[in-house]
Each structure stands twice: as C-alpha cells, then as structure tokens.
N, C-alpha and C positions, 0 to 999 in steps of 0.2 A: 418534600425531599429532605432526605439527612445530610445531604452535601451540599456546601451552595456555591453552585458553577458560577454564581454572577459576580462572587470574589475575586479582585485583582491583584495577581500576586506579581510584584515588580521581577521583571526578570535580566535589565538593563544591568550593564558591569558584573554580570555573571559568566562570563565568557560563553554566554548564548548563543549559537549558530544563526539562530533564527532574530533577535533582537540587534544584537551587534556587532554585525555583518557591515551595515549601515552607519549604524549610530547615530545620535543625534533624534532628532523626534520624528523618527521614520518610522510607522507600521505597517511592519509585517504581516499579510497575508496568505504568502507563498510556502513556506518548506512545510512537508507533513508531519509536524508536532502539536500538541496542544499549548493551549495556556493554562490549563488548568492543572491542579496539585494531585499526585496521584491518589489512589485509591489509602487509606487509612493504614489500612493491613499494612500495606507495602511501606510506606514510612516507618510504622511501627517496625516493622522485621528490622528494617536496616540500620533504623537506628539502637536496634537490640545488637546487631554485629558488629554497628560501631565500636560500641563500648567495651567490647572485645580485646579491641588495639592495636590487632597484628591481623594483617594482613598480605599473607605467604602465599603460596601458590596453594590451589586449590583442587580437590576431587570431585570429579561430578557425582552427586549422590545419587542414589536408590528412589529419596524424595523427588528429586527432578523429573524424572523418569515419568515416577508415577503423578506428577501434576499435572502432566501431560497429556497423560495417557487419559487421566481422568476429567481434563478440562474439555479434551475431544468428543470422549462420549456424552458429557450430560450436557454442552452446550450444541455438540452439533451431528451426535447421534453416530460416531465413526466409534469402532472397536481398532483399537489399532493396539499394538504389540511394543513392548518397551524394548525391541531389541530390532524395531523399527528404526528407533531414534537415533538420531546422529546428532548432537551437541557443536553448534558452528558462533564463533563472533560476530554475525551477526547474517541476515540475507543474500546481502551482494555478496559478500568474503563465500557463500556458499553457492550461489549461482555460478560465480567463478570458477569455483573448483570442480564443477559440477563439469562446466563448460569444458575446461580441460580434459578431464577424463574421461569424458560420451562422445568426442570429438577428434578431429585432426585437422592439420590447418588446412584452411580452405574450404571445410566445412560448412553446409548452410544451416542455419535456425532463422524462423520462423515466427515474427513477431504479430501482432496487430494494431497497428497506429488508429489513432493518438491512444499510446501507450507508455506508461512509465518510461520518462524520458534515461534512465539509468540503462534499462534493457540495449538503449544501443550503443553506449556505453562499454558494458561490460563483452556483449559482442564481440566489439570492434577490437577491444582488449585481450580478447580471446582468440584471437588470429581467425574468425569464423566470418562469413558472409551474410548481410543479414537481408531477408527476402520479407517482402511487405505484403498483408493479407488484410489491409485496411477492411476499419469497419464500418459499416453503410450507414448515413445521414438520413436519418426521412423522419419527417413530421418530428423534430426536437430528441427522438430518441437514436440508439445505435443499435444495430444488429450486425452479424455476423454473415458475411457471402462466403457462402459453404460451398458453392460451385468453384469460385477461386481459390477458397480452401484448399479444398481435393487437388486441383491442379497445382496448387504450391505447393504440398507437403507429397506429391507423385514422381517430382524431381531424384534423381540419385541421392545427389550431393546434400539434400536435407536429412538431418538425422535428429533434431529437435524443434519443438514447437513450445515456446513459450508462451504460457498462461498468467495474464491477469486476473484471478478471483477471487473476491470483487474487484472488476475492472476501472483499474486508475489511470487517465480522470475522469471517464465518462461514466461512473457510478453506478453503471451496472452491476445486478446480479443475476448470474448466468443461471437459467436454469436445467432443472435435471435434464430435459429437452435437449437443451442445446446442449450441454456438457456430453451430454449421450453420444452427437452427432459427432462430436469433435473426438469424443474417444473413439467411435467407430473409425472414423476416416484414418486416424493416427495409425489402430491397428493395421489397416487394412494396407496401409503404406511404411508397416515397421519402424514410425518414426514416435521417438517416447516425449513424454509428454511433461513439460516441468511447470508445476503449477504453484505462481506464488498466492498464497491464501494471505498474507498478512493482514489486509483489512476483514477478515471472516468474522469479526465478534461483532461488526460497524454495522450491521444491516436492518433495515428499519420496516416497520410495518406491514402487510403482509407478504411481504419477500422472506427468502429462507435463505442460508448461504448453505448449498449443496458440497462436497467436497468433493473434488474430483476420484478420489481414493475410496469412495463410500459408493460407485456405479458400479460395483462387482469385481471379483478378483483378475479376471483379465486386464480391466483397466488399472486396476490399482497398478498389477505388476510389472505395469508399461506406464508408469509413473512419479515423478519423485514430485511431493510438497512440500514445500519451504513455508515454516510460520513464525511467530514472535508474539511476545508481550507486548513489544513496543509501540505500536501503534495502538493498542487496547487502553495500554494501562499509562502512556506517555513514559517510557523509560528507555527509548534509544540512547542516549547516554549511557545506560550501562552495557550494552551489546552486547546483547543475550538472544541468540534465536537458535533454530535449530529445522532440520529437515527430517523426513522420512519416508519411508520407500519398503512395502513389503518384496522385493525384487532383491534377493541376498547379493547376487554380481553387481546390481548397480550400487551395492550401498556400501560394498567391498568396495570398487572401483573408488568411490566418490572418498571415501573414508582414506585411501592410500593418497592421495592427490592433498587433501586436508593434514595429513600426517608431512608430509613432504613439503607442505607451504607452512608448517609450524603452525597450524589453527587449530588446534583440539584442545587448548585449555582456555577453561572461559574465566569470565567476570566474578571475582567473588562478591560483589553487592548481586551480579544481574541473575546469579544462581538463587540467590535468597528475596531477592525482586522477582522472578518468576515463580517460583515457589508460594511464596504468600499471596502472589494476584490473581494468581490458578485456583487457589486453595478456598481463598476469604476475600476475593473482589468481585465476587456475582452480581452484591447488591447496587455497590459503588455503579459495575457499569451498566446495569440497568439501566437504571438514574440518568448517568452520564450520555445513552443514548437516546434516553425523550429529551433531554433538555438539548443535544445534539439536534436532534430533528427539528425543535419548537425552532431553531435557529436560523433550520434551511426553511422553514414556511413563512420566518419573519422576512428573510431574503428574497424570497417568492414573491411577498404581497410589499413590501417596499418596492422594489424592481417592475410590478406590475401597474404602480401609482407614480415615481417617479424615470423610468426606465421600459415603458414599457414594449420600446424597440428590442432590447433586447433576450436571445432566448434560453430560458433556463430551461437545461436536461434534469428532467426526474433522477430524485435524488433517492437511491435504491440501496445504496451501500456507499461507504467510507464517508468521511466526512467534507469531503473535497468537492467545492461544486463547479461544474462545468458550462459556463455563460458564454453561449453564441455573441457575439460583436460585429458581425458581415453587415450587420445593415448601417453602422456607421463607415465603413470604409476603411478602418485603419488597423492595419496589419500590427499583429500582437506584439511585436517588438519593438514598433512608436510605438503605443499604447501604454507598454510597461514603461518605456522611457519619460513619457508624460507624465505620467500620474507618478514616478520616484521623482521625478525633478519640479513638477506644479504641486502635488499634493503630497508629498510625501509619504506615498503610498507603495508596497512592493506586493507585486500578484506574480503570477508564473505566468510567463506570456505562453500563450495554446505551442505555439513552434517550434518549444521544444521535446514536447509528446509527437512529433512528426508533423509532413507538410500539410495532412490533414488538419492540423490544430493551427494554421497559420493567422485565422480570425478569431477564435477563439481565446479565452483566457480560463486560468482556474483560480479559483477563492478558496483559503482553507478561511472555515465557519469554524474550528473548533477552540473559538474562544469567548469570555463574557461577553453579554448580547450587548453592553455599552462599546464594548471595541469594535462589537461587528458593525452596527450603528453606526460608530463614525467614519470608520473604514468602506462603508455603504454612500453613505453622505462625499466620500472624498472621491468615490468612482464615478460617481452619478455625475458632480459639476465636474469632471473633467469629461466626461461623454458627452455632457449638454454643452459644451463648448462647441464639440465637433457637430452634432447631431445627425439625424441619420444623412446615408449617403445619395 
C-alpha cells in the first residue's frame, strides 16, 4: 500500500468531537469518523488554498458540479445531470429541509430501525410522526418485511420513506432486488422516497452499492439522494455534502426551504476537499477499503477466539460493525456505561438506532488495527465479566 493506515495520528486537544468529548484516556469507538489522514490529494488542495489567505465567501463552481457528476458515474455507474445538484452544509441540514418542504405537520415518514439514530431525530424536529418498518433478525443478518412495508407506506398520512443505503448500523447493502421492491411499493402508494447513500464508496467484496436513482426513471423521479465526501474521504469537519433529485418540483421545492433557512453557501476548504477527493482519491480509497475490511475480519476472528458468544452481522458496507450482545444479558445502555466507566471504552449502545437495537452495540473499526486491538481487548474483559446470560 502507498498509504499507511496503521499510522497514529494523535488527534487529543484538537477540539475533536470524537476524542474529546471524554477526555482523558478514553477510546473512542462510537461516532462515524475515521482515524485516519485523509487522502493525499485532499491535504495537498487545501493546503494550496491555504496559502491563499482569504477566505471570503464563496461561489459554488462549475468544478463541483462536475466532481460529482463524474465521481457517480465511474464509481457507481449513475448518469446523473449537474443541474441535479443541490449543494447542502451538510446531510442532516438537508434532510431537514427536505422534511419541511415534502411535508406538513403531522405528517408520517417511514423509517426502518435499528436505523441511524439521527433519522428520529430530525423527524421529531420536523413536526412529522415517525412509523417503524423494523427490520427482520434471522440467522445474524437483516432483511427487509415488505409485507409490513406495504401496510406502512398505504397509510394517508405517510408521504415519505426514508432510506439507509448502505444501511447504518446493520451494514447492509440493499440490493437491486430489494431497492426494486421498495421502489415499487413507494410508487404504488405515492409516497417518495429519500435515500441517504453517504456510506455508498464503503462497500466491500462482492456487494455492489446500487443507487436508488439508477432503478429507472420512474424511480429516480420519486426520489431524492443525499451524499457526501465525508464519510469517504473523513472530512465531516468541513460540511460539504450535497443532494439530488431528477424531479425539477421537488428540487425547486427543496432548494426554496434551503434558500429560506440560509443554507446554500458552503464550505470554502469542503468545496475544494470535495473536488480533489472526487477527482484524485480513487486510489487512496481503494486502499483505505481493503485495509478497512482486513479490520472487520481481524474483529471477526478475535471475537470468534475470545468472544465467541457474541454475534457479528456481515459486514457489507460502511465501516461500522454491528455485534449482537443478547446472549450476555445486558442491555446496551449498562453495557456502554461499563465499559466508559471500567475500561475506558465508548461504543454506541444498539438503543439508540431504535428498541430493536436494545442488546446490541456498534463498533466504528475505522481506525489503526493497534487501536482496534485494544479497543477489542477492553470489550472482551468487560463481557467476560458478565458472561453469557
């Protein structure tokens, strides 16, 4: 490899979300960032603009556009149209405004737990009601009950369905199959379909990440997708994402709501951090995806030698891995309390992705393999404390 992920870059007294939250000798395994430095390119640009000095407001350019436009086709095969785009601060800031403008209060959306705990969240935030389409447990993996589906999105009062693709935490990647079904059902009950893609670069092995936007133009135009750098290339810090939607009313609608909440001017590092990561980070996240994966299979066979009550879900997409805990007994919220206050360890307890995730926990893997190691080592003797139930 030309990069080397097993580098540790201190990121203590840097006003880190993820490190110094805590403080003190506490590691972090919970918020979805990396530990790792971004892709080459991306430093290089920025700190080309640095050295600039001013830093005024900014125009979104023509390049934006087109990194886009071109990072969708040759990584995941979408044609899509740069007048698609809508330029957002970042996903949630877009979900939100989205929420606003497809909605009225009272309104239902349609989630599926254990789901991105934010989704209910920004809901709740959005004066909407939110209706649960959990997804089904069997033999270590999730699937989708499409018969409850149907019945949940046949309601009046539902007028959106929100999508995790690749589904966060459970690591799925949906396939064209199943995206199919879920866009039939959506049509056929006129309810649109918003699909966050952010982990879509994350996907490992012989999984594909499908787009929801790439099932054909019906679907597309009963549609909006939400994406970003940030999870790809680590640069949530600079809050740069952006959505799009070949459906010109909803992207009018969504764009006047974004105009009205003062969101349409972005990041000038995160314009020129998307632009070079789009452009010149292909080979970085290669790289950064096998050494990704080598991480969850070292997690696998650790867990399987020391651990091996517990169950790991196949790890299909994003870097976030999802570990069944039911057979010790202890509800994910003692479990994070233990392990932050006996091992100095922070994981995201399952219950906040819904009550489905109540035994559960997730582990973000996307750091050098001696962090994850100890970080492994500190979950295990707090589980073999309890041991199974």
């Amino acid at each position: 490899m030309e990069n080397n992920f097993d580098e540790i870059t201190e990121r203590r007294n840097t006003n880190c979300f993820k490190w110094d939250l805590d403080g003190g000798d506490i590691l972090p395994m919970w918020v979805a960032d990396m530990d790792f430095k971004t892709a080459p390119a991306v430093i290089q640009a920025l700190a080309e603009r640095t050295s600039h000095g001013i830093f005024g407001y900014s125009l979104t350019p023509p390049a934006f556009y087109k990194a886009i436009t071109g990072w969708w086709n040759k990584r995941h095969g979408l044609s899509i149209s740069k007048d698609w785009i809508v330029p957002t601060p970042g996903i949630l800031p877009a979900l939100s405004a989205t929420l606003t403008g497809l909605t009225s209060k009272d309104s239902k959306v349609v989630i599926q737990p254990p789901v991105y705990n934010h989704f209910f969240v920004t809901i709740e935030h959005g004066d909407c009601q939110l209706v649960e389409n959990n997804l089904v447990y069997e033999e270590g993996q999730y699937h989708i009950d499409f018969e409850d589906l149907d019945k949940k999105l046949a309601a009046p009062e539902v007028k959106l369905f929100l999508l995790s693709n690749p589904h966060n935490p459970a690591g799925r990647v949906w396939t064209r199959e199943e995206l199919q079904r879920i866009g039939d059902i959506s049509l056929k009950n006129k309810v649109i379909v918003l699909s966050d893609e952010i982990h879509s670069d994350l996907v490992y092995k012989e999984h594909s990440h499908i787009p929801f936007a790439s099932l054909g133009e019906e679907y597309s135009l009963n549609s909006v997708t939400f994406g970003s750098p940030s999870k790809t290339f680590n640069l949530a810090g600079l809050q740069t994402a952006y959505l799009f939607t070949e459906n010109e009313e909803l992207r009018k609608t969504i764009t006047e709501v974004l105009q009205k909440q003062e969101m349409t001017l972005l990041n000038v590092f995160g314009i020129e951090g998307l632009i070079a990561a789009y452009e010149k980070g292909e080979t970085w996240l290669d790289e950064l995806r096998t050494y990704l994966y080598d991480n969850y299979l070292y997690l696998k066979t650790f867990c399987s030698t020391f651990l091996p009550e517990a169950g790991i879900s196949p790890l299909e997409g994003t870097y976030l891995v999802w570990i069944n805990c039911n057979a010790f007994g202890i509800h994910s919220d003692a479990l994070a309390g233990r392990l932050l206050q006996n091992e100095q360890l922070r994981i995201s307890p399952g219950s906040i992705f819904g009550k489905p995730g109540d035994y559960f926990i997730r582990v973000n893997i996307a750091c050098p393999r001696s962090l994850l190691q100890e970080g492994l080592e500190r979950l295990a003797r707090e589980l073999r404390k309890a041991g199974p139930a």
